[in-house]
C-alpha positions in Angstrom: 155.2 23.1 55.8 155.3 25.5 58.5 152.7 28.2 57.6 152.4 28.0 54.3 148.6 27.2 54.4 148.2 29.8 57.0 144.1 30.9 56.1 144.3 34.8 54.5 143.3 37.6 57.1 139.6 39.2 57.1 139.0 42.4 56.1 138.3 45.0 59.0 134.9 46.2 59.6 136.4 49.3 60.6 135.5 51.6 57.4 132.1 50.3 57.4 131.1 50.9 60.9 132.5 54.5 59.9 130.1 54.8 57.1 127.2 53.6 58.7 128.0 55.8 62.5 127.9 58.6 59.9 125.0 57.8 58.3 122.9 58.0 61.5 124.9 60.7 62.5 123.3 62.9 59.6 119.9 63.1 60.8 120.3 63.4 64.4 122.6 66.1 64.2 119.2 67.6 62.2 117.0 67.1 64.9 119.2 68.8 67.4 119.3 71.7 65.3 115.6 72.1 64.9 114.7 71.2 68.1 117.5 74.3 69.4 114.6 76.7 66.7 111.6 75.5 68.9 113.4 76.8 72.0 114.5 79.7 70.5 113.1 82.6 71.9 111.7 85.7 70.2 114.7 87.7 70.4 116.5 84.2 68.6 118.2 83.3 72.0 118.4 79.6 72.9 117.2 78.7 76.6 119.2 75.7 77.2 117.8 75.5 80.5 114.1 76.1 79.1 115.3 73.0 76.4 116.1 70.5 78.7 113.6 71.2 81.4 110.7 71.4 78.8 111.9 68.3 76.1 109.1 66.4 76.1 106.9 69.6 75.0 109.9 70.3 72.1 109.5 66.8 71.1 105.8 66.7 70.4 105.6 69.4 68.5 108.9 68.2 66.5 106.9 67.3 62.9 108.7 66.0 59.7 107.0 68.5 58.2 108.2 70.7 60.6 112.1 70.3 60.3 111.8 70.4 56.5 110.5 73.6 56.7 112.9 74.8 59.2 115.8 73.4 56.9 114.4 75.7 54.3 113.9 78.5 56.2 117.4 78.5 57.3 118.1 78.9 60.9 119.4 76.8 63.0 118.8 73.5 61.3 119.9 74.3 58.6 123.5 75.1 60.2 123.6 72.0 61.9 122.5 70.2 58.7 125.5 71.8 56.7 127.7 71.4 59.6 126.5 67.8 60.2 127.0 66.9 56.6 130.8 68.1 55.9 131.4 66.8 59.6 130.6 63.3 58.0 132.4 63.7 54.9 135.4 64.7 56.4 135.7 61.7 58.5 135.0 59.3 55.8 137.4 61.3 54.0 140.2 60.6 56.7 139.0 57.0 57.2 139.8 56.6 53.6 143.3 58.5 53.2 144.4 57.5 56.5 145.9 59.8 59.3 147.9 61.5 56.6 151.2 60.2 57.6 150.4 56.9 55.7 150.5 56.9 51.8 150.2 53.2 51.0 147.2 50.5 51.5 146.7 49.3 55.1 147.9 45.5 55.5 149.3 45.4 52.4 152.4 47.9 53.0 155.4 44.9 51.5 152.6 42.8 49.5 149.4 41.3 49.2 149.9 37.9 48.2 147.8 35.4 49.6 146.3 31.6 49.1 143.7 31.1 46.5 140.3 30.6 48.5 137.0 27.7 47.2 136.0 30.5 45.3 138.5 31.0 43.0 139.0 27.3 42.1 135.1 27.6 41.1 135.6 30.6 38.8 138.2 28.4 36.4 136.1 25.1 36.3 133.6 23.7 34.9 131.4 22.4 37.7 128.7 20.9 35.8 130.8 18.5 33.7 133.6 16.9 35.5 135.0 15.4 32.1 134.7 18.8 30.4 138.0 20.0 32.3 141.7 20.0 32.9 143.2 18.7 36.3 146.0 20.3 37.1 145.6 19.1 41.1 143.0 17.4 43.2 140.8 20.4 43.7 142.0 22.9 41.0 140.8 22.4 37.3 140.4 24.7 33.7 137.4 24.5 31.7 138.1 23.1 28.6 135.3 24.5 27.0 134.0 21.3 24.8 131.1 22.6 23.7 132.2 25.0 21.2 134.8 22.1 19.4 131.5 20.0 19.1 130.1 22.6 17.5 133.2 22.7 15.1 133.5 19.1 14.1 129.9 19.1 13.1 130.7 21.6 10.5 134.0 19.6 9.7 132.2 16.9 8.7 129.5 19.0 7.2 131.9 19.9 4.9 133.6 16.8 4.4 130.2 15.2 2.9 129.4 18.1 1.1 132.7 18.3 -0.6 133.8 21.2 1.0 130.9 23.6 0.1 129.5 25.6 3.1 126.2 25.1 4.3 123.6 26.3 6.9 121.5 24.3 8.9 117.8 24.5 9.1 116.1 25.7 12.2 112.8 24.6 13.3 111.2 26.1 16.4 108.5 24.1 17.9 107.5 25.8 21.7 110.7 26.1 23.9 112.9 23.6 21.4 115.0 24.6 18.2 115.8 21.2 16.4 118.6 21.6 14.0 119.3 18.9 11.4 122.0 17.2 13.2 118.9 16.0 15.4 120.5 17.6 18.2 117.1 19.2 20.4 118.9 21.7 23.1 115.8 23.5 25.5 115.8 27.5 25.7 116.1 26.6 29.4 119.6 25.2 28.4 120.6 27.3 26.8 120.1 30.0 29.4 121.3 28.2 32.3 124.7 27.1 30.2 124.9 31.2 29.7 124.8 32.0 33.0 127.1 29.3 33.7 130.1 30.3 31.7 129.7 33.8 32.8 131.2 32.6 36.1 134.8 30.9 33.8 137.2 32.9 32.8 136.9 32.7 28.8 140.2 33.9 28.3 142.8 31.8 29.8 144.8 29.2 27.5 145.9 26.4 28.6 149.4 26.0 28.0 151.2 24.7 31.4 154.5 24.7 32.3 155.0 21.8 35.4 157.7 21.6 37.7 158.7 18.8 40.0 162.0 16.6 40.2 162.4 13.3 40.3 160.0 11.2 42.0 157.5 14.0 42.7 155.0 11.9 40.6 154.8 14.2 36.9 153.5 11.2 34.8 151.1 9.8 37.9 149.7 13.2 39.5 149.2 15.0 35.8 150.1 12.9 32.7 147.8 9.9 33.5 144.8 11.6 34.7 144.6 13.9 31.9 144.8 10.9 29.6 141.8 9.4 31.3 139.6 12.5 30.8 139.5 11.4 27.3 138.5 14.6 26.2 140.9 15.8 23.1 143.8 14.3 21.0 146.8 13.8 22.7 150.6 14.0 21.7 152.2 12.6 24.0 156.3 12.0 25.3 156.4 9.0 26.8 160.2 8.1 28.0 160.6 4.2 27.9 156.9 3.4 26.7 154.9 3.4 30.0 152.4 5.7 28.8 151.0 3.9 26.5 151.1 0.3 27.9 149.0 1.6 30.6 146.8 3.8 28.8 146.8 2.6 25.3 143.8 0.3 25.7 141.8 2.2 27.9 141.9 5.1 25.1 141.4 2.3 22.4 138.1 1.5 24.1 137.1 5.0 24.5 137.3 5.1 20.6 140.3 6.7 20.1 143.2 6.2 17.2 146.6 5.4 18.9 149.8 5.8 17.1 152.9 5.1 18.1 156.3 6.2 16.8 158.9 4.2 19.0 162.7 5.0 18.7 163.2 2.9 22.0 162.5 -0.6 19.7 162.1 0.6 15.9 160.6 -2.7 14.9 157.5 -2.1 16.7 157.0 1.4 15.4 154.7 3.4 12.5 156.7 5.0 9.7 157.8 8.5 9.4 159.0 10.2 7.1 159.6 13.6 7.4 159.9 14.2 3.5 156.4 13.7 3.6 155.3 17.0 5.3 157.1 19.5 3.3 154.0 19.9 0.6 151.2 22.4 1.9 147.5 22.1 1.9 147.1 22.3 -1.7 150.6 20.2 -2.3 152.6 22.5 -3.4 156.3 22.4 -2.3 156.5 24.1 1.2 160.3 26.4 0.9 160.4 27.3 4.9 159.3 23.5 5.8 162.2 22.4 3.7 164.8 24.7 5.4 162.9 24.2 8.7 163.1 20.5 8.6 166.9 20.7 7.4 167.9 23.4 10.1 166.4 21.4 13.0 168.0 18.1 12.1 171.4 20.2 12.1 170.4 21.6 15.2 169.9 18.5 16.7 172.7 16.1 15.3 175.3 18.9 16.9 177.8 17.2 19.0 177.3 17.8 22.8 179.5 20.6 24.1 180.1 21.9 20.6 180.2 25.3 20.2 181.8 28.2 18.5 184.2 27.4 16.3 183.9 28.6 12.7 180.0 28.6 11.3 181.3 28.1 7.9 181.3 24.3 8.4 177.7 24.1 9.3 176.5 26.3 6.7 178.0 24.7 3.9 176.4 21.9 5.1 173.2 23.1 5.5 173.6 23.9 1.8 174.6 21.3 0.3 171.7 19.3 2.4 169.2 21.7 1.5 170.0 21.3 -2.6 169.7 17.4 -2.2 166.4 17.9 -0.4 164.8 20.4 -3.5 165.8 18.0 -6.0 164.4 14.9 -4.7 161.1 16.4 -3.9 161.2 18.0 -7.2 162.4 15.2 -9.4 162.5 12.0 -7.1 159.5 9.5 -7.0 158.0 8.8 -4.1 160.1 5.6 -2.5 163.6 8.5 -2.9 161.8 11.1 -1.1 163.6 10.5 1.8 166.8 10.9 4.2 167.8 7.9 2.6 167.7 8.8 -0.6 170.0 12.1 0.3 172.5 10.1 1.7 172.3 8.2 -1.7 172.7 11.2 -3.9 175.7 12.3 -2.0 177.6 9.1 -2.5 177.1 9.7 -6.4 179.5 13.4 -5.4 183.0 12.3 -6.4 186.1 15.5 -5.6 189.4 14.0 -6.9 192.6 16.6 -6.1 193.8 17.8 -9.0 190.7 17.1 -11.3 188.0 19.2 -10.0 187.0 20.2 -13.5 186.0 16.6 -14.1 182.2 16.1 -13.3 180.9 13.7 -11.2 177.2 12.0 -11.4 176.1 13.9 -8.9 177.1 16.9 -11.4 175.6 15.1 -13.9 172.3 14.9 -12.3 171.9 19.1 -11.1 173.5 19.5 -15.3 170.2 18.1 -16.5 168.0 19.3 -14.1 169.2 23.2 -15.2 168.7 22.2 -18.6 164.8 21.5 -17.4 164.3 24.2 -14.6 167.2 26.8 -14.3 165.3 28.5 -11.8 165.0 25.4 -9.5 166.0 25.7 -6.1 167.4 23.1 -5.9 169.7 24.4 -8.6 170.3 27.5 -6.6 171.7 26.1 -3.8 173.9 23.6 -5.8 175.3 26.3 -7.5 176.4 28.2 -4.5 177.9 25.2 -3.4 179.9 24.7 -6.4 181.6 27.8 -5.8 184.0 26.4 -2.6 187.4 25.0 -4.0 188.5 21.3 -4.5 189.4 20.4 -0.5 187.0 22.8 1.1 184.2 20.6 -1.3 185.6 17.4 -0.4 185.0 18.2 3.1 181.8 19.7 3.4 180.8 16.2 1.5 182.7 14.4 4.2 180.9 16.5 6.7 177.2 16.2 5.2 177.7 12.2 4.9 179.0 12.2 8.4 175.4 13.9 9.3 174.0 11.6 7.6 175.4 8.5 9.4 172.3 7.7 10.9 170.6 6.8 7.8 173.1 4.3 7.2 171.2 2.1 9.8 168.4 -0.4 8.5 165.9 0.5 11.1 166.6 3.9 11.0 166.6 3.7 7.2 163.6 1.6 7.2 161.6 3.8 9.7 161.9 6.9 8.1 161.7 5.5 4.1 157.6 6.1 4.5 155.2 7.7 6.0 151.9 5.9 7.6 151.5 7.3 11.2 149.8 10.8 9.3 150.5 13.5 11.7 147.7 15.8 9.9 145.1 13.8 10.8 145.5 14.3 14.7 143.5 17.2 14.6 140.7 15.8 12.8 139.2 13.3 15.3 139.8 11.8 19.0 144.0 10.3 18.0 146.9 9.8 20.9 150.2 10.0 19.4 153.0 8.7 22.1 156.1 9.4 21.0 158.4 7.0 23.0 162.1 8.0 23.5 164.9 6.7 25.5 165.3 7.3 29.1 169.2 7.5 28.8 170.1 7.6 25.4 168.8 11.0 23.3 171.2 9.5 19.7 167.7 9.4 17.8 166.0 12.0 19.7 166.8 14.5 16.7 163.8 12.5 14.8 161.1 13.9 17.9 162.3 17.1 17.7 161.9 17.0 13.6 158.8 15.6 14.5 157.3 18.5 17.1 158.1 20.4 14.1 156.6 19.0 11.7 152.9 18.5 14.1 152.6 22.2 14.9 153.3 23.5 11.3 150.6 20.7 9.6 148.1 21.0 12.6 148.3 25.0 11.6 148.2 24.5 8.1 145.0 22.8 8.3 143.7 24.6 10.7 143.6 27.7 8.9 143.5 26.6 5.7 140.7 23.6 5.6 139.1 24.4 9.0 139.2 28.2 8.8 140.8 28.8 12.0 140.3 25.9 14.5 140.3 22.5 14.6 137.6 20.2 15.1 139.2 18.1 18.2 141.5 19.9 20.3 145.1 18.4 20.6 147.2 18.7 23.6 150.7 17.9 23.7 151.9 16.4 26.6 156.0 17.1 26.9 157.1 14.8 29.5 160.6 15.3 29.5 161.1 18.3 27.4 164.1 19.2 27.9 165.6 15.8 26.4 163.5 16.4 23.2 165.9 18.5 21.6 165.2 22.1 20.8 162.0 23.0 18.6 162.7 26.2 16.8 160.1 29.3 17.3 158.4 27.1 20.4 158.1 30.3 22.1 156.0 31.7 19.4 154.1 28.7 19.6 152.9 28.8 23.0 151.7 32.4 22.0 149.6 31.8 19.7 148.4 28.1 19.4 145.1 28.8 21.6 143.4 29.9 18.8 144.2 27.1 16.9 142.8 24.7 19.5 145.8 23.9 20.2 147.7 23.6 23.9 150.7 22.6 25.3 151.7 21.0 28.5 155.9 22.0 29.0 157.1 19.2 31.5 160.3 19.5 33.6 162.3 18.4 36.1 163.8 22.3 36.9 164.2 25.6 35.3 167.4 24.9 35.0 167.0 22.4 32.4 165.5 24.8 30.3 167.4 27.6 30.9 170.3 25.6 29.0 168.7 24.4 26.5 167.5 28.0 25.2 169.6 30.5 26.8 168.4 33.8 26.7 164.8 33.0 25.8 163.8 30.6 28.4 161.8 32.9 30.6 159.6 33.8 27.5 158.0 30.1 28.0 156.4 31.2 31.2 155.1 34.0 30.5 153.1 32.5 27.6 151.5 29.5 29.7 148.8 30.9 32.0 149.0 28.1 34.4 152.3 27.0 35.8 152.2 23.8 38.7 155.1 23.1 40.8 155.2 19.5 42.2 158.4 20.0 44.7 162.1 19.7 44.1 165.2 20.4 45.5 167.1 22.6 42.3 167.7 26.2 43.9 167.1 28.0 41.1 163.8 26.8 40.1 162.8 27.0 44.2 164.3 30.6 43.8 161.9 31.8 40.5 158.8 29.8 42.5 159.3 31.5 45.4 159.5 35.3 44.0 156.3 34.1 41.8 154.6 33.4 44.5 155.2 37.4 46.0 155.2 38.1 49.3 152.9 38.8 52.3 152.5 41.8 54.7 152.7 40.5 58.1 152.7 42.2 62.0 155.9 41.1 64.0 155.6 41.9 67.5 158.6 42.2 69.7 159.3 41.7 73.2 162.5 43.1 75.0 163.7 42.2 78.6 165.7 44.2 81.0 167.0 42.0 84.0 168.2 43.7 87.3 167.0 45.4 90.0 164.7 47.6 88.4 163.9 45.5 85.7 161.6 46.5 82.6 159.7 44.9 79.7 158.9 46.8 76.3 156.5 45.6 73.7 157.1 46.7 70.2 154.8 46.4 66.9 156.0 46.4 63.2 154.9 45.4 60.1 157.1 43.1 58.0 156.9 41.6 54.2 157.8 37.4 54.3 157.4 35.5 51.3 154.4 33.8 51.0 156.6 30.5 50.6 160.5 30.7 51.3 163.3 28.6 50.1 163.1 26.1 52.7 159.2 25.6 52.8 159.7 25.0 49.1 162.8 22.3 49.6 160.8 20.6 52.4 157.1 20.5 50.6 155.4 17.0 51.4 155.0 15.0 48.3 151.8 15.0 48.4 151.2 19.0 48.0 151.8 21.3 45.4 151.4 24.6 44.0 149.2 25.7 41.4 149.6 29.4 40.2 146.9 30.7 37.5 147.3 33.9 35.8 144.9 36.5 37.3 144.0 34.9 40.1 145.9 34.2 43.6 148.7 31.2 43.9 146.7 27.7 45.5 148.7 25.3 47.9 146.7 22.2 47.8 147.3 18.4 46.9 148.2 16.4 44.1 145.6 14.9 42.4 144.8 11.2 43.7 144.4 9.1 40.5 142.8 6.3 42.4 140.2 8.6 42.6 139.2 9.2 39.4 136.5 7.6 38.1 137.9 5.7 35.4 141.1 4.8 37.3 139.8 0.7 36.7 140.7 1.1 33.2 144.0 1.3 33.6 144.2 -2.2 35.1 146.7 -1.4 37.8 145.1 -3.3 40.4 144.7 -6.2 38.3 146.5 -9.5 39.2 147.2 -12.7 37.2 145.3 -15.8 38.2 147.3 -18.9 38.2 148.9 -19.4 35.1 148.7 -16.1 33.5 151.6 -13.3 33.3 151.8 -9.8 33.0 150.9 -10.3 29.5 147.3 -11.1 29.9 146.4 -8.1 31.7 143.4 -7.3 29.4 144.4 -3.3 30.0 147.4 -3.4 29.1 148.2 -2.4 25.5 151.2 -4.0 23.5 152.3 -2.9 20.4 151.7 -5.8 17.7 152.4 -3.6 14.4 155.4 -3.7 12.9 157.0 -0.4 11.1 157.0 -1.1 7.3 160.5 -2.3 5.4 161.7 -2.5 2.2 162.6 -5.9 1.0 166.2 -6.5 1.6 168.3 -5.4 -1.5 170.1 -8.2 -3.7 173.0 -8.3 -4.1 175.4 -10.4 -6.5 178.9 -9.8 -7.0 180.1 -7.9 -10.3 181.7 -11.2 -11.7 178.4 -13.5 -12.0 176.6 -9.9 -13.1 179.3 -10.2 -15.7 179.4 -13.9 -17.1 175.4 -14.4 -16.8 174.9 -11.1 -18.7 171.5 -11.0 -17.1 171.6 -7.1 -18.5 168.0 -7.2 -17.6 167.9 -7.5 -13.7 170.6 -4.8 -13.5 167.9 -2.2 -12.5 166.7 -4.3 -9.5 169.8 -5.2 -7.9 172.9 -3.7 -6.3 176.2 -4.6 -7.8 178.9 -5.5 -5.1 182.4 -5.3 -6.6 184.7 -7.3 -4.2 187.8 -6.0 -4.2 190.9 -9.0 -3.9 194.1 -8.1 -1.5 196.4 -8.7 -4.6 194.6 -5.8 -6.2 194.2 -3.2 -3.5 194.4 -0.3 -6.1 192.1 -1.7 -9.0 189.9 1.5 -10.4 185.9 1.5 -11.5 187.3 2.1 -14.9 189.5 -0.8 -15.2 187.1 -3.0 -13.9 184.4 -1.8 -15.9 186.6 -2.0 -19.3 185.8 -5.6 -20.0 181.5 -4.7 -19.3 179.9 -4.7 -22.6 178.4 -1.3 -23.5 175.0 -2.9 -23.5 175.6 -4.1 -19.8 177.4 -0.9 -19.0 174.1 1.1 -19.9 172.1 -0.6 -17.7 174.5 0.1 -14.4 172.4 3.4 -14.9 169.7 1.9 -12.8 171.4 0.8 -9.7 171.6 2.5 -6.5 175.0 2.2 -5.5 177.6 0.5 -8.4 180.7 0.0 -6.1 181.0 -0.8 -2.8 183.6 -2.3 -0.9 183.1 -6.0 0.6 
């Protein structure tokens, strides 16, 4: 790029030599005046001629004891002095305001942007500790500040074995060493030196990051992967089609970390969750806003593409309806129903039959007893408000709520979220990575991540405040590759405000503005503004090119002119002005090599440097990238390379027997472990429940009580 790296202009020594001419000026302009009192005559006349002829005779007998006793006398000297010293002033005075025609700061008339300078990068790194850091280029890197979340997890697991009573620990001071009884010995020295040092960072930055860089411009080589290989706090991480976590799954593993991974790209090879399983607090008490949170992002989410307006009375209803099935199984369901699966059970017990509406179904049945026990229940509340829609509008909004629910229908998506072992709150606690793998192309299940993203930040607060008081031990950083095919996390812009405290920071990565401008409309530009470091890799999408650019600000630079007159009497002109340029423009932007970028951090100046070289890092072995099978090995035996071996937990495949053994066995007994199947014939197409069930002893009957789901068609 074409003078984009141009080096930032010195400042003039003009002012100074001002100052300083001045400053000499002072007492000369004294001595002048007291030697003009020597030659004085008696009459007070000054012999010029007598001065200069005689000068060497004035300067002897010039004293300093002399000329402060003339300047107190008054006289001469002293004129020259008080004429010497507002002389000065006022030319510092005009130095300093200009030639009163200019108002503005010289150089800097259309803007003062320039390139960060060596300097700067210092001020935001650690220097000491390479690994105490985050890279957000080759040369450019934020202190991460380890120390003090040391400090923290101590007292975490202080806690822990002391059953959550606080406790101090003892000091001994022997010489220049305090011991402490975690047999930690830090020197005075240290101590003092590490002060001095962080006086030079910046305490205040977070370090939320928003990166920018199409396709190709190397987001997952140039940022994810060497961040991953700092090691240095949990990681959530989006990892489209799994490539994360083969590459770095074992190299984290052997730095002792905890790797989970919830897959929706092969569900087999996944941990369980279960989002049921997060809407208890700290103490486990039923969390109300977790419950509508969870149910209002999966509608969110499971919104058909290009759907909009339309009337909102669908959705609510839905969200209604949903939200009553979700109280009562948390408040009366055990702990295998406690699930999406178990909704979209309770809503095939809802029967609506035109023209009998007053007759109750199971599903009546079922909210019936549970006012009997609680008529304050929530879950009662928002049954009853559905209740009130008439026959048809009910039948659809059940139609409409199973028709959410489809997904559930699915064994692995039924088995994958029917429990919970992948234990998002314990992220927090010590060194996890969570790599949350989605599909590159297909974003069907992608609802599930966003439900998730959720979930982490409101469990990774509530223990933060409640059984950490305020901070976590590790910090966790989540890594968004492809945000913008996430789905949309409610109150993420709130988030990125105030998560620092929590030890908490989040790394927004896209492919353009654009992207996100879509996805959340009018509140897009508030996710900028809350991550203090923002890194632009290259692309070609105008409007993102368009908000860099006007980021970056603009430069004041002098344009000189020549103009030509041709002819007989031919003249030349030279003219001089002072114009503003952008300090990168549109094209500069569009044609940036792929190995630059831009790194702009909030209260200092933009750097243009390189990406960082991952070959370079120090643990870039681990990730096994230059290793090569020997003869008779495959990509498989790549010691580095992690595969996922777990399997996600399932529930033993339901039994099934059809109704007609159930019936002539009378096996009344196993009717609350199995799943009746009632096959209907094609000579009986309209054959009822009741009529079927007319010939079923009442002892047998009873028992149907137990099963999941009593008729379904073959």
């Amino acid at each position: 790029m074409a003078n984009i790296g141009a080096p930032e202009k010195k400042i003039s020594p003009y002012f100074y030599a001002v100052v300083i001419g001045c400053i000499i000026a002072m007492p000369t302009v004294m001595f002048m005046g007291y030697m003009l009192d020597i030659s004085a005559g008696d009459n007070g006349q000054i012999q010029i001629f007598e001065l200069l002829a005689n000068s060497d005779e004035y300067l002897a007998e010039a004293t300093l004891n002399g000329l402060l006793s003339a300047l107190l006398k008054g006289g001469m000297t002293a004129k020259a002095t008080i004429i010497g010293f507002f002389a000065s002033l006022i030319i510092i005075v005009y130095v300093l305001m200009g030639d009163g025609k200019r108002y503005h700061r010289k150089g800097s008339e259309h803007g003062s942007a320039r390139w960060g300078s060596k300097a700067e990068k210092d001020i935001i790194a650690d220097t000491n500790d390479f690994y105490n850091n985050v890279i957000c280029a080759s040369d450019i890197m934020l202190v991460l500040d380890r120390k003090k979340r040391d400090k923290n997890e101590v007292e975490a697991d202080r806690k822990k074995s002391d059953k959550k009573k606080k406790t101090q620990p003892k000091k001994k001071e022997t010489g220049n060493e305090i011991s402490h009884d975690t047999n930690i010995k830090v020197s005075v020295k240290d101590i003092v030196s590490q002060s001095k040092e962080a006086a030079k960072i910046k305490p205040m930055l977070n370090l939320n990051q928003m990166i920018l860089g199409g396709s190709g411009t190397g987001k997952s080589r140039f940022f994810v992967k060497p961040n991953l290989l700092m090691c240095n706090t949990s990681y959530i991480v989006t990892d489209p089609s799994g490539e994360l976590v083969q590459a770095c799954g074992q190299m984290l593993i052997n730095h002792g970390y905890k790797i989970k991974v919830f897959n929706l790209n092969d569900m087999k090879h996944s941990s369980n969750y279960n989002p049921f399983h997060y809407l208890r607090d700290y103490n486990g008490e039923i969390n109300a806003n977790n419950v509508i949170k969870m149910i209002n992002v999966f509608m969110m989410n499971t919104k058909a593409e290009g759907a909009s307006g339309g009337d909102p009375f669908w959705d609510d209803a839905t969200r209604l309806l949903l939200s009553a099935l979700s109280f009562l199984i948390i408040e009366t369901g055990t702990e295998e129903e406690q699930n999406f699966a178990g909704v979209l059970d309770l809503i095939h017990k809802a029967k609506v039959i035109e023209g009998k509406e007053e007759e109750k179904s199971e599903l009546d049945l079922i909210f019936d007893q549970r006012k009997e026990a609680d008529p304050k229940a929530l879950s009662v509340q928002y049954y009853d408000e559905f209740k009130q829609a008439a026959g048809k509008t009910m039948q659809s909004i059940l139609i409409s709520t199973t028709t959410k629910l489809q997904y559930f229908k699915l064994p692995d998506v039924r088995n994958l979220t029917c429990t919970d072992n992948i234990h998002l709150e314990e992220v927090g606690d010590d060194y996890t990575a969570l790599f949350i793998v989605i599909p590159s192309s297909d974003t069907t299940y992608n609802f599930l991540a966003a439900m998730m993203y959720t979930q982490l930040f409101d469990t990774l607060y509530d223990r933060a405040i409640n059984l950490y008081k305020g901070r976590l031990p590790v910090h966790v950083r989540f890594l968004l590759d492809e945000f913008a095919n996430l789905g949309k996390i409610p109150e993420i812009d709130k988030i990125l405000a105030t998560c620092r405290k929590f030890e908490i920071s989040i790394q927004i990565i896209l492919q353009n503005l654009s992207q996100l401008k879509k996805m959340y409309k009018e509140g897009w530009e508030e996710f900028g503004g809350n991550c203090d470091t923002m890194i632009y890799l290259g692309g070609k999408d105008q409007f993102t090119n368009e908000y860099i650019s006007k980021e970056l600000g603009k430069e004041t630079i002098d344009q000189q002119s020549i103009n030509q007159t041709k002819g007989k009497q031919g003249s030349s002109s030279y003219n001089n002005a002072i114009l503003g340029r952008e300090l990168a423009t549109l094209d500069e932007l569009s044609a940036m090599d792929n190995n630059d970028c831009i790194v702009m951090v909030r209260g200092l100046s933009p750097f243009f440097t390189h990406k960082f070289d991952i070959s370079n890092h120090p643990r870039y072995a681990e990730l096994g990238e230059r290793w090569k099978p020997s003869e008779g090995q495959t990509d498989l035996d790549n010691p580095y390379i992690y595969i996922l071996e777990d399997k996600m937990f399932t529930f033993p495949e339901t039994e099934y027997i059809e109704l007609t053994d159930f019936i002539s066995t009378g096996d009344a007994d196993e009717a609350n472990m199995v799943e009746v199947r009632c096959v209907f014939s094609d000579e009986e197409p309209t054959i009822t429940e009741e009529e079927i069930m007319a010939d079923v002893p009442y002892e047998i009957r009873k028992k149907f009580k137990g099963c999941t789901e009593l008729f379904t068609a073959a």
